[in-house]
C-alpha positions in Angstrom: 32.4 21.9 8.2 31.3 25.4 9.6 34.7 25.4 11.4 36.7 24.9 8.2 35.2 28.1 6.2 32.0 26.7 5.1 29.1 28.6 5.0 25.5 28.1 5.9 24.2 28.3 2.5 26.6 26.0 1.4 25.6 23.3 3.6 22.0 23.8 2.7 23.1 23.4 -1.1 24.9 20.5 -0.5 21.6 19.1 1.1 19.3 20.7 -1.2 21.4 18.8 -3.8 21.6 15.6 -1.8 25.0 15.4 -0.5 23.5 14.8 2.9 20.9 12.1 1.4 20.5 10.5 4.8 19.4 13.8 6.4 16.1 13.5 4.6 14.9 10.5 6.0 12.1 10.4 8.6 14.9 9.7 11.1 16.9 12.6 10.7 14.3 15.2 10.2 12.5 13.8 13.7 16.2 13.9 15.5 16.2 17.3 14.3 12.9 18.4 15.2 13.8 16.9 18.8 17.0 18.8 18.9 15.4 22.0 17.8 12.5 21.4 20.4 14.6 20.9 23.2 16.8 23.6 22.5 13.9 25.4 23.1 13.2 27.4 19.9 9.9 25.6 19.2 8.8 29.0 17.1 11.3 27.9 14.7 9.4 24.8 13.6 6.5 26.4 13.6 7.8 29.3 11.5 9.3 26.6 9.2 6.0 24.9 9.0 4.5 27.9 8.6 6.7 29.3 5.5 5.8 25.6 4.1 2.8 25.3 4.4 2.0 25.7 0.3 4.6 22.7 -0.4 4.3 19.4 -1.0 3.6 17.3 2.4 6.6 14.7 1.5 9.1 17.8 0.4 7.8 19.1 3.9 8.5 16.0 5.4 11.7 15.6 4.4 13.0 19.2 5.0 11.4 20.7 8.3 13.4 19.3 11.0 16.7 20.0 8.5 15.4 23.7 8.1 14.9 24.7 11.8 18.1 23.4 12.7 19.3 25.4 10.3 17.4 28.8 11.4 18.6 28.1 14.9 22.0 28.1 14.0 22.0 31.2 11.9 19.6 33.2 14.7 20.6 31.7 17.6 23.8 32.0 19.4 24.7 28.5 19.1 27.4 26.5 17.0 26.8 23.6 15.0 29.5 21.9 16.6 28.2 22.6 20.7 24.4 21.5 19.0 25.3 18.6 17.5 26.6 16.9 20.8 23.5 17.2 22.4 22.1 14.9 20.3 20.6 11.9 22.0 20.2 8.5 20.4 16.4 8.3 21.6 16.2 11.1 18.9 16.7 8.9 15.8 14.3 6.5 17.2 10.7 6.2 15.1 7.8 6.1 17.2 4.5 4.7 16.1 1.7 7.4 17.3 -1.1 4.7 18.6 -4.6 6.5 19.7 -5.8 3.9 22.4 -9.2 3.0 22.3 -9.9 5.1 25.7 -8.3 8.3 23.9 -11.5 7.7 20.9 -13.5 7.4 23.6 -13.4 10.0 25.8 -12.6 11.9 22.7 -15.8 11.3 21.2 -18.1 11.8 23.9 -16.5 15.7 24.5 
């Protein structure tokens, strides 16, 4: 889309206004977040969580991973297009965080 004369802002209106519905589920926003991370522009989740923090935890939820990806590409010298290939499928792939009943453990006798 970025190629064809649309602009950043317009992208994130179209998701703001739920063109991109799928974007905002736990899946996406953890893809992103995994893009973003290896990437290596870490800061800009944090920044994001940072500039967040007052909001809702679902509407955070829902738009962090969308909003560093978006801060990358408009600071960064990276395309949406070269990004978006380096996408793994490993990304989009939920995983249960489990503490394990050593972690408690040792966690409780520190």
């Amino acid at each position: 889309m970025i190629n064809y004369g649309v602009t950043v802002q317009e992208v994130v209106y179209m998701y703001e206004n739920n063109i991109f519905f799928s974007l905002k589920q736990p899946e996406a926003q953890a893809a992103l977040v995994s893009l973003v991370e290896r990437e290596g522009h870490e800061a800009l989740i944090t920044q994001v969580i940072a500039e967040t923090a007052a909001d809702d935890e679902k509407v955070m939820a829902s738009t962090v991973g969308f909003n560093a990806f978006i801060k990358m590409i408009e600071t960064c010298d990276v395309s949406v297009e070269e990004t978006i290939l380096k996408f793994a499928r490993e990304d989009f792939i939920t995983q249960d965080w489990k503490i394990s009943k050593e972690v408690r453990l040792l966690t409780a006798f520190k």
